[in-house]
C-alpha positions in Angstrom: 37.4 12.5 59.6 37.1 14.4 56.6 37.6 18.4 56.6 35.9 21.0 54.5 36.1 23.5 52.3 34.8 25.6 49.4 37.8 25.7 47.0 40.7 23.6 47.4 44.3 24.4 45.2 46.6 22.2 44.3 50.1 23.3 43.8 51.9 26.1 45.4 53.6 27.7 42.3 53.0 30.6 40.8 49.4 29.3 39.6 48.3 28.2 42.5 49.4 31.4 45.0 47.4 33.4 42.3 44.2 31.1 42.6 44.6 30.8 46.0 44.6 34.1 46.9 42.1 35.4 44.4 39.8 32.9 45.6 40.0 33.3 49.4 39.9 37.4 49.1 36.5 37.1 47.1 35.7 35.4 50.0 36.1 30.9 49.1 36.7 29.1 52.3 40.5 28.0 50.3 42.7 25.4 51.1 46.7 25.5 49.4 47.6 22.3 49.1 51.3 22.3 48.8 54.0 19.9 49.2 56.5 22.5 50.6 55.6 25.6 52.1 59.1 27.1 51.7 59.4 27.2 48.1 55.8 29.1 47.7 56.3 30.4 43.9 59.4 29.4 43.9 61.4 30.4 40.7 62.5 27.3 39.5 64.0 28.3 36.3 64.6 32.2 36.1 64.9 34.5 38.6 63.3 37.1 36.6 59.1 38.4 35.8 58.2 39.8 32.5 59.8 40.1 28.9 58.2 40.8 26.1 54.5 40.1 26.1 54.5 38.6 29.5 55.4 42.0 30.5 51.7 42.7 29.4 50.4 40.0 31.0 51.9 41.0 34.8 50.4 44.2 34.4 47.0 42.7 33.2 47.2 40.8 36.4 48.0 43.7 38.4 45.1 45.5 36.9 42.5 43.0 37.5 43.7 42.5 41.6 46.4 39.8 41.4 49.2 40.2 43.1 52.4 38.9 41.2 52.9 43.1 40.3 53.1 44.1 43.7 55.7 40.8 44.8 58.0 41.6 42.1 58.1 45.1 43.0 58.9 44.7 46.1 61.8 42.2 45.7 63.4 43.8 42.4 67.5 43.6 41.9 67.2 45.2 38.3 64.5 46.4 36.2 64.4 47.0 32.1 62.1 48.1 30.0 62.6 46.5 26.9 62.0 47.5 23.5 61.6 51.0 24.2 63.2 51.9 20.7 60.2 50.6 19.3 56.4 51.0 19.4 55.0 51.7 22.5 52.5 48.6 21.9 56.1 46.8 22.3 57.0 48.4 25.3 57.9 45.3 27.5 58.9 45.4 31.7 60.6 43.0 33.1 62.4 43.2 36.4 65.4 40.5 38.0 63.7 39.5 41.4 65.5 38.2 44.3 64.1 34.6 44.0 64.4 33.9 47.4 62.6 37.0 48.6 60.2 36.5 46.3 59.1 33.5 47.3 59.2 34.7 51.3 56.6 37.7 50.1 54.6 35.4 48.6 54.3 33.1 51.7 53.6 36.4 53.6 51.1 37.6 51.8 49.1 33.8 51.6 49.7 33.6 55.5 48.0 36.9 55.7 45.2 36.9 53.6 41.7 36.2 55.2 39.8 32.8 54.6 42.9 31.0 53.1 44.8 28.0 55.0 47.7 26.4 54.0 48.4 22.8 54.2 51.9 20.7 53.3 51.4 17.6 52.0 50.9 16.2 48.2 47.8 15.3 46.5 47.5 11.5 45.4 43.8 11.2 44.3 40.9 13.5 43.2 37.1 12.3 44.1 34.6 12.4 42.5 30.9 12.0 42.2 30.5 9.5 38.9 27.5 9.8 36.8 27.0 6.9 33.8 28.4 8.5 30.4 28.7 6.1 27.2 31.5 8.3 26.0 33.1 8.5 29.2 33.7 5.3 30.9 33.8 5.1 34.6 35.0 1.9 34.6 38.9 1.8 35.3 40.9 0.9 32.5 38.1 0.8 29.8 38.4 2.2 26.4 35.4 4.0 24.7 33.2 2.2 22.3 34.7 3.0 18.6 30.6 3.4 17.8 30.5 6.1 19.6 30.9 9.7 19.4 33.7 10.1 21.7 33.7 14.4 21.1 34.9 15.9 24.1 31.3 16.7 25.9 30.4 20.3 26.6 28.2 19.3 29.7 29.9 17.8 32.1 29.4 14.0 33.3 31.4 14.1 36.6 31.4 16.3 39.6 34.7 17.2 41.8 34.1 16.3 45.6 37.2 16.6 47.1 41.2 15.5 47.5 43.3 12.5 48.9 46.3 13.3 50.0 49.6 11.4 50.9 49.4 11.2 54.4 45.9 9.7 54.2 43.6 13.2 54.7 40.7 13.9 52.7 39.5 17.1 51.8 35.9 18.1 51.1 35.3 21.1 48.7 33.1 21.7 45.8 35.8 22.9 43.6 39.1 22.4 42.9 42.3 24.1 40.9 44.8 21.8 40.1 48.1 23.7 39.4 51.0 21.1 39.4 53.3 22.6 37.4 56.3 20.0 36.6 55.2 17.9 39.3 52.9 15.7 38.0 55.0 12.3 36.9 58.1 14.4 37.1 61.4 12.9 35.9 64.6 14.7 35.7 67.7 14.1 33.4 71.2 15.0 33.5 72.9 12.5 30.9 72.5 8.7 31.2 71.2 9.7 34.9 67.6 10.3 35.9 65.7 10.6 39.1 62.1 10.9 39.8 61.1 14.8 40.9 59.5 17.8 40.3 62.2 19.5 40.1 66.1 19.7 42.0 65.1 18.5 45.5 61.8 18.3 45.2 59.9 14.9 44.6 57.4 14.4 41.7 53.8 13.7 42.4 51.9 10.7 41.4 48.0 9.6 41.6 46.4 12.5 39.9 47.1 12.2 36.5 46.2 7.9 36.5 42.6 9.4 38.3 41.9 11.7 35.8 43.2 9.3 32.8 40.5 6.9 34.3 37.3 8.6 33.9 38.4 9.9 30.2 40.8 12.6 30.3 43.7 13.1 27.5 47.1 13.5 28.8 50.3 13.8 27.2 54.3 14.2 28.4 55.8 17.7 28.0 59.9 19.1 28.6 61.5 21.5 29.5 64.8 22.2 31.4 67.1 24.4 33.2 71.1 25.6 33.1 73.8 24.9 35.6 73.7 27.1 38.5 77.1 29.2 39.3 79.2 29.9 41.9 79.7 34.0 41.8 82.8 33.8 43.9 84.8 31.8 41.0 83.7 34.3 38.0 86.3 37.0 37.0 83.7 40.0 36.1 86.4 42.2 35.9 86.6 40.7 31.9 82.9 40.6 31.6 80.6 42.6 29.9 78.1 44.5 32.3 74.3 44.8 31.5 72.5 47.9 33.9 69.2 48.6 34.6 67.1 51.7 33.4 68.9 54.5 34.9 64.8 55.3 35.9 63.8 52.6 36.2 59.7 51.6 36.8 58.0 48.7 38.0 54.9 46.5 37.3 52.2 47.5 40.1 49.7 50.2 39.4 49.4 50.9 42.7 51.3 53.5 44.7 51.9 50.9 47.4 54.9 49.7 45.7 58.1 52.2 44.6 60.5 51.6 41.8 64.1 49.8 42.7 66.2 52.2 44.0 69.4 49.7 43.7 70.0 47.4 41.5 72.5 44.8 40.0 74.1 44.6 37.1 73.8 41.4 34.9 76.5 40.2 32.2 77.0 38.9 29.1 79.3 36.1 28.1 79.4 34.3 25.3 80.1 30.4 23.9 83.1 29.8 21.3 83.9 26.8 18.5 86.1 25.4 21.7 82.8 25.4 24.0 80.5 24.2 21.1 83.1 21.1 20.0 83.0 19.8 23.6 79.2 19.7 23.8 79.1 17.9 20.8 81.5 15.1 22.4 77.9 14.5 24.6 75.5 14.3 22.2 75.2 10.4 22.0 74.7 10.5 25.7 71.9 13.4 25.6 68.6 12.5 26.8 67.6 14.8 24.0 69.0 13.0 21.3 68.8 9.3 21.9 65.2 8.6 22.4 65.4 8.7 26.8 63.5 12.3 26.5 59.7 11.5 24.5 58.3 14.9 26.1 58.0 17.7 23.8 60.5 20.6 24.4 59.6 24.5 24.3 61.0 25.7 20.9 61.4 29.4 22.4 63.7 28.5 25.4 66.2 25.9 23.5 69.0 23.9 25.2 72.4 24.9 24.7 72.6 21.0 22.6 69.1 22.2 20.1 71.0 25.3 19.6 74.2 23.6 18.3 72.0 21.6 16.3 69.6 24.4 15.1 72.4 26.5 14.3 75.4 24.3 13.2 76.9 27.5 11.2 77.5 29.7 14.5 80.6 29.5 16.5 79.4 31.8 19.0 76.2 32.2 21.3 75.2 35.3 23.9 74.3 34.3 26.9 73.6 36.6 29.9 74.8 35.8 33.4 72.0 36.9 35.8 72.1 37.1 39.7 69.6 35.3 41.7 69.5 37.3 44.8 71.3 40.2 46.5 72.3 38.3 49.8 73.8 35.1 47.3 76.2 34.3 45.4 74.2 31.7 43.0 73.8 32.8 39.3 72.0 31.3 36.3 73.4 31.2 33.0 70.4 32.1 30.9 70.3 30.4 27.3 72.7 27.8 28.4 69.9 25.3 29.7 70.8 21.6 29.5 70.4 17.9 30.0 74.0 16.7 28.7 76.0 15.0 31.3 77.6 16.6 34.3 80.9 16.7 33.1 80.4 17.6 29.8 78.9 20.6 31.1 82.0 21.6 33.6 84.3 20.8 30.7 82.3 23.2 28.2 81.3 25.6 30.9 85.4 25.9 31.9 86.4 27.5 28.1 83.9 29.7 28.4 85.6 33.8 28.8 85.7 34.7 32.5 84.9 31.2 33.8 88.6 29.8 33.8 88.5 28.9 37.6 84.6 28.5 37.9 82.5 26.3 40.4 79.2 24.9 39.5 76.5 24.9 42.1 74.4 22.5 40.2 74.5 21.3 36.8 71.8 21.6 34.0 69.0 18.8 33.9 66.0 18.6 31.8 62.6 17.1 33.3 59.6 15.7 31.7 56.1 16.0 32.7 52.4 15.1 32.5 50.0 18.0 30.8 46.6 17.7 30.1 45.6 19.3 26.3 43.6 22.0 26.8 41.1 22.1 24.3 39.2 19.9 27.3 38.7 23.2 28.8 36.0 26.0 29.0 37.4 29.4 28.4 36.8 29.7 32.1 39.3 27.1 32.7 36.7 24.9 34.2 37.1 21.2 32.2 34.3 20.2 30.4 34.5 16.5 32.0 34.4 17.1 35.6 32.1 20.3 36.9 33.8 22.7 39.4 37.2 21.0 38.3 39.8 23.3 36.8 43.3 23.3 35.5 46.0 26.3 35.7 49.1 26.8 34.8 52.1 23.9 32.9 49.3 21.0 33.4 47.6 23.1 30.5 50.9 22.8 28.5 52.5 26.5 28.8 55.6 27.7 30.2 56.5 30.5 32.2 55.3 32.1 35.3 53.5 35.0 34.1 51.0 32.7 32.0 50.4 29.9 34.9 49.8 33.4 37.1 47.7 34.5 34.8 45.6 31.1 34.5 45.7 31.0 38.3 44.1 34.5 39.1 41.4 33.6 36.3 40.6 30.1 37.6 40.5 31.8 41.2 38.1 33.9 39.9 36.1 31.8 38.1 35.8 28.7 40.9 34.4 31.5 43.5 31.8 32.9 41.0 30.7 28.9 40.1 29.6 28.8 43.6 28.2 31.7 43.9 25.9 31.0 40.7 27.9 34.2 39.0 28.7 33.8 35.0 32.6 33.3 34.7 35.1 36.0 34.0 36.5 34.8 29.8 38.7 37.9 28.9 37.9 38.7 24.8 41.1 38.9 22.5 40.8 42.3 22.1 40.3 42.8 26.0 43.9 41.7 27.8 46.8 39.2 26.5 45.2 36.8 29.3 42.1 36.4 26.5 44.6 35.3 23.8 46.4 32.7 26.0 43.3 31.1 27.4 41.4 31.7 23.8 44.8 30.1 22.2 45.1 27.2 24.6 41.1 26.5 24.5 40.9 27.0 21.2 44.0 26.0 19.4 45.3 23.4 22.3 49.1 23.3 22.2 51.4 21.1 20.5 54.4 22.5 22.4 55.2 24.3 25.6 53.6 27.2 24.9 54.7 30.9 25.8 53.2 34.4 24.8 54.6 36.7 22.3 53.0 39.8 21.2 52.6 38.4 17.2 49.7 36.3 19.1 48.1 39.1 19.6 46.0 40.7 16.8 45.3 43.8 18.7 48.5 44.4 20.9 48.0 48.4 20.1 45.3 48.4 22.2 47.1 45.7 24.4 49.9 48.1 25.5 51.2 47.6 29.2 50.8 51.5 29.6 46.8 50.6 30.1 46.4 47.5 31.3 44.6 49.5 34.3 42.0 50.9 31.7 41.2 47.8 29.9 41.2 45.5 33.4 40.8 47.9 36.5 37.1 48.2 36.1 36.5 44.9 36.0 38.5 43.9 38.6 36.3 47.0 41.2 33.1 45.0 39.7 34.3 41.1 40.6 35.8 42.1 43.8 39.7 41.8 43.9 40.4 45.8 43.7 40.1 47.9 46.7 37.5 51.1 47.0 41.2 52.7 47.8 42.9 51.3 44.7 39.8 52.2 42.0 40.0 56.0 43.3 43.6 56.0 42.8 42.4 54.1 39.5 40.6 57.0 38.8 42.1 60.1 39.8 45.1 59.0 37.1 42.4 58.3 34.4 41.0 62.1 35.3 44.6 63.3 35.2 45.4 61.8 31.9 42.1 63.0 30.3 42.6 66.5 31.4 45.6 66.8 30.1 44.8 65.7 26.9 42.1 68.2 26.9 44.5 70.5 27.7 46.4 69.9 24.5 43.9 70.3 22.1 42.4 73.4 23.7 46.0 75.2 24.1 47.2 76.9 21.2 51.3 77.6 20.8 52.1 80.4 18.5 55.0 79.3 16.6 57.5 82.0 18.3 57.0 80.7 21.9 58.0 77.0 20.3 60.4 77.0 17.1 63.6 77.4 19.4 62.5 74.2 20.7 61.2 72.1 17.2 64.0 73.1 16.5 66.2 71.6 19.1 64.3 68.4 18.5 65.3 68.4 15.0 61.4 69.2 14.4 60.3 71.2 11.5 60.0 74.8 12.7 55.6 76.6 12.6 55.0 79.1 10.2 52.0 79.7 12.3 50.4 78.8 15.1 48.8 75.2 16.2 46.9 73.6 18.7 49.6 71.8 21.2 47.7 68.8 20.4 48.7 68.2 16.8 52.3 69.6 18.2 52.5 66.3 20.5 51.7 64.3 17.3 55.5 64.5 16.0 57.9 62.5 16.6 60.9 63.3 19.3 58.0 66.0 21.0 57.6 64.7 24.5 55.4 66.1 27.2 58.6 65.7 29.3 60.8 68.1 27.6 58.0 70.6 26.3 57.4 71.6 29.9 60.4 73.4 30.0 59.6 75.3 26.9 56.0 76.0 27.7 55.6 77.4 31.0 51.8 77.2 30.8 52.0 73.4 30.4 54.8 72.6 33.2 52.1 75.1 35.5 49.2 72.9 34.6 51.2 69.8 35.2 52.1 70.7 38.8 48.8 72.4 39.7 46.8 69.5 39.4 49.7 66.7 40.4 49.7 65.4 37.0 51.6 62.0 37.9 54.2 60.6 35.7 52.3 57.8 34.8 49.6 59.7 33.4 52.0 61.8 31.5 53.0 59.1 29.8 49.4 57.1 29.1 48.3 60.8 27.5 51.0 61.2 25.4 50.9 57.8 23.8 47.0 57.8 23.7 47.9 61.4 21.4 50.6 59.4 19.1 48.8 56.4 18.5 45.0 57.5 18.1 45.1 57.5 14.5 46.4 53.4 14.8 44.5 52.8 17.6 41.2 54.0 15.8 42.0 51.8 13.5 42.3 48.9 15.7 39.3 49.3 17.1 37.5 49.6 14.3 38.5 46.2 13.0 37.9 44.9 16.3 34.0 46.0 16.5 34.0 44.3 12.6 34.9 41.1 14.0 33.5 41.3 17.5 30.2 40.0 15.9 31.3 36.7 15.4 31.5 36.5 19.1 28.6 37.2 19.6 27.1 34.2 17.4 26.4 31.6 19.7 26.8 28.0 18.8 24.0 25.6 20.7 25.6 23.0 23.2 26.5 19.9 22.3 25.4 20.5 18.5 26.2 17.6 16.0 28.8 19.3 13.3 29.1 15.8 11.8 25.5 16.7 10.3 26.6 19.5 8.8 28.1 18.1 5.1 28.5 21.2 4.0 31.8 21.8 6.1 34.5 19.9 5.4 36.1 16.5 7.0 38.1 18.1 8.8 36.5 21.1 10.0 33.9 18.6 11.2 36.0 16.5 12.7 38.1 19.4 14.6 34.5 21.3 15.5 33.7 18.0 16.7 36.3 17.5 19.5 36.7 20.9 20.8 33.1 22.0 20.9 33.6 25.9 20.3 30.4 27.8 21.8 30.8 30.9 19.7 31.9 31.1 15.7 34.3 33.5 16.3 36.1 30.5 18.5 35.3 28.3 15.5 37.0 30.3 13.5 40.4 30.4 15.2 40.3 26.6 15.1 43.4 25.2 13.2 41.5 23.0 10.1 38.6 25.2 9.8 38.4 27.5 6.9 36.9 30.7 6.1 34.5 28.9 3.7 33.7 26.4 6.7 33.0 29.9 8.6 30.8 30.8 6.0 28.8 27.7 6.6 28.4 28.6 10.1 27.2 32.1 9.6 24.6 30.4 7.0 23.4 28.2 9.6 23.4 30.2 13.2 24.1 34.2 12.0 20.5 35.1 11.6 
């Protein structure tokens, strides 16, 4: 007996909910295959969403229909807006989440969302429908003919048809997500000890990665790793030093469905000491790190505690922050204090450390290795260019974090249910959302370690600000199906709101008596003569905010026409930052050409001498289908461009 479906996800983290639910409310027949319905986007690591730049991206997702916004709001212990001293195209959210709640929500919402069934079990083998391919042996075990071009095709030469799973059901479908997260070949290490699993508790998965190596596909082995969780009852916070919230604090969702935190916890910081640092050097010949047990590569962002004494050999002291991991527990996590040493070294260190004289650990620190597959053997859609309606999400694709495998997720959702519906796929430009530069930067560049999004990836991150992810990704989101007729009004009563009042200020003219007092009280240079509120708004330290209470006409045209906070904000940084955001934008038409310059499939760039070996040889494997993709390929250079535009720009 075999049972059907359209789509079928694999892998209930963070990736998968997102595809899964993306999928099924654009209306996929979906299947979640999960191996444990009670850890449904389970927070693994940090019980936290957001930060900078991945702050951005939960909002992009929020924008475009996803739901990772609205779950975080609604299970919020603390939320920060981070960098607000700078920029606003810096302007970062990120909220502490009760990890326990939020993984309930998110098995609430999956329960409850139409055409999408759940189903507990792990996946062992993919199926497929083999077609004969020289470069891409179906044969099990055989290597490629050295002869041959063995580029990475750009058609594919395999079709997905469905999923084995442990317990001996197969799955029909005609496309698949696979979203394993640290699953796949998962092995876990805590000193000289290791133990097969996906992660504390759970066991690893096996039989996917050995039938996709088979038909061709690259694979490699990837690390990362956690800290030692803490036991809130033995910490002395009286001696500790408190970190709050915003005293107003906002959330992530666009939607009015969803309210701010109204109370919140307090995280801490704690620092390391020469004491702490020369007892986790006694375990350095038994790290897994450091004596050749750990191949994988290890996020350079997100360091264990043992790379940081190494990195940083000068510094006796390190910040950590002590974070809670739910309201109704008393577990903590010890954030920047992730590692693989051995148990007891980590009690010892953990001991000297201020405040945690009489501690208890929960669980200590382990590090766990992983199979990813590169993913330069990926269409921007996400789709692989081996296997047709096959497509990868999330760690397997060689990032870290939540927010990027959500983001992946809602995107492959998306683009699965369009493929079978004939639709052209959703690919998000650079200039569009932070989503485009991951999935450009893991198509285009591949990774060479766990990769996480900053904004200096961005090129354009002023017109990437989290203020309007709902006016770069809102409208798209109406058009494919994921926002509601009830969420695009609200969409666009706030867009209304924000461009009226921007009208507003540059119709309104302030004669310089009615304002001075208050330039002045903002340490502003006082008018000699009058000026159009607009230009007004355009220093710094003026705020909408605290002009209301000096212009009665403008507080009266804010509450007339229920000028929302929101849009307060979005039209007083669109007034600040037109001048750079102009700018932007400008550059950004400049170079949107090269987009626009397809390259034909499958084209031979080893007959092209003019570029050089290496350009050819990097064109070669990764295929781009546009130059502007060529261009952002490590290896080629602008003169290699230049050949390009010579041969397809006119």
């Amino acid at each position: 007996m075999t049972l059907d479906y359209d789509i079928i996800v694999i892998g209930g983290g963070h990736a998968g909910c997102e595809a899964a639910s993306a999928a099924a409310r654009l209306g996929s027949r979906t299947l979640l295959l999960t191996m444990d319905m009670a850890k449904l986007a389970a927070m693994s690591c940090n019980p936290a969403v957001g930060g900078v730049a991945k702050g951005q991206i939960v909002r992009e997702i929020d924008a475009l229909g996803g739901q990772m916004g609205r779950i975080t709001d609604r299970t919020t212990i603390q939320f920060r807006m981070l960098n607000r001293s700078k920029g606003a195209a810096m302007w970062s959210p990120r909220a502490q989440c009760d990890k326990t709640r939020f993984s309930e929500e998110w098995r609430r919402t999956l329960e409850n969302t139409w055409n999408l069934y759940i189903w507990q079990d792990a996946a062992t083998k993919l199926l497929f429908d083999l077609n004969t391919d020289p470069a891409q042996p179906d044969t099990p075990g055989a290597e490629p003919d050295p002869k041959q071009n063995n580029s990475r095709p750009t058609t594919h030469t395999h079709r997905i048809t469905g999923v084995r799973t442990r317990m001996g059901v197969e799955f029909s479908c005609r496309k698949v997500i696979l979203t394993s997260g640290t699953f796949l070949g998962g092995l876990m290490h805590c000193g000289s000890s290791h133990a097969e699993g996906g992660r504390a508790g759970d066991a690893a998965s096996h039989g996917i990665t050995e039938s996709l190596r088979t038909i061709g596909f690259e694979t490699g082995r990837m690390k990362t790793g956690t800290p030692a969780r803490l036991d809130a009852r033995t910490i002395d916070f009286e001696i500790l030093e408190p970190q709050y919230g915003d005293e107003n604090p906002a959330k992530f969702s666009f939607s009015p469905e969803t309210q701010p935190v109204k109370e919140q916890l307090p995280c801490f910081l704690v620092y390391t000491s020469k004491e702490v640092h020369d007892i986790l050097r006694t375990g350095f010949d038994r790290s897994p790190l450091f004596n050749g047990t750990i191949c994988g590569i290890g996020p350079r962002y997100c360091p264990s505690i043992e790379d940081k004494l190494r990195t940083f050999a000068d510094k006796d002291q390190h910040q950590l922050f002590l974070e809670p991991e739910g309201s109704s527990t008393n577990e903590y996590y010890l954030n920047g204090f992730s590692s693989s040493l051995p148990w007891e070294v980590q009690w010892e260190a953990l001991h000297k450390i201020r405040g945690f004289e009489d501690l208890h650990i929960f669980r200590p620190g382990y590090a766990i290795e992983y199979d990813y597959f590169p993913p330069t053997q990926l269409h921007h859609s996400l789709e692989t260019k081996l296997v047709s309606g096959l497509y990868f999400a999330g760690q397997v694709n060689g990032t870290t974090g939540y927010e990027e495998a959500a983001a992946q997720g809602l995107i492959a959702g998306i683009n699965a249910h369009r493929a079978m519906k004939e639709e052209e796929p959703v690919v998000l430009k650079r200039d569009e959302a932070y989503i485009g530069v991951l999935i450009d930067d893991l198509v285009t560049k591949g990774v060479d370690e766990p990769y996480r999004m900053f904004t200096s990836r961005a090129e354009y991150r002023i017109l990437l600000r989290q203020d309007n992810a709902d006016i770069r990704l809102t409208p798209l989101g109406y058009k494919i199906g994921l926002i509601s007729q009830k969420q695009y009004d609200y969409f666009v009563k706030k867009n209304t709101s924000v461009e009226s009042l921007i009208s507003f200020a540059r119709e309104q003219s302030i004669k310089a008596a009615e304002i001075n007092d208050y330039l002045k009280s903002v340490y502003s240079e006082p008018l000699t003569q009058g000026r159009k509120l607009y230009d007004i708004l355009m220093r710094n330290n003026v705020t909408f905010d605290s002009l209301q209470n000096a212009l009665p006409k403008l507080r009266k045209f804010i509450g007339e026409n229920g000028i929302t906070p929101e849009a307060i904000e979005e039209a007083e940084i669109q007034i600040k930052y037109k001048g750079y955001i102009e700018r932007e934008k400008f550059i950004t038409e400049k170079l949107r050409r090269l987009e626009n310059i397809r390259i034909p499939e499958n084209f031979d760039f080893h007959s092209m001498q003019a570029l050089t070996i290496e350009a050819r040889q990097k064109l070669s494997r990764i295929c781009p289908e546009t130059i502007g993709q060529a261009s952002r390929i490590p290896g080629v250079s602008p003169a290699d461009v230049n050949v390009l535009l010579v041969k397809f720009g006119r």
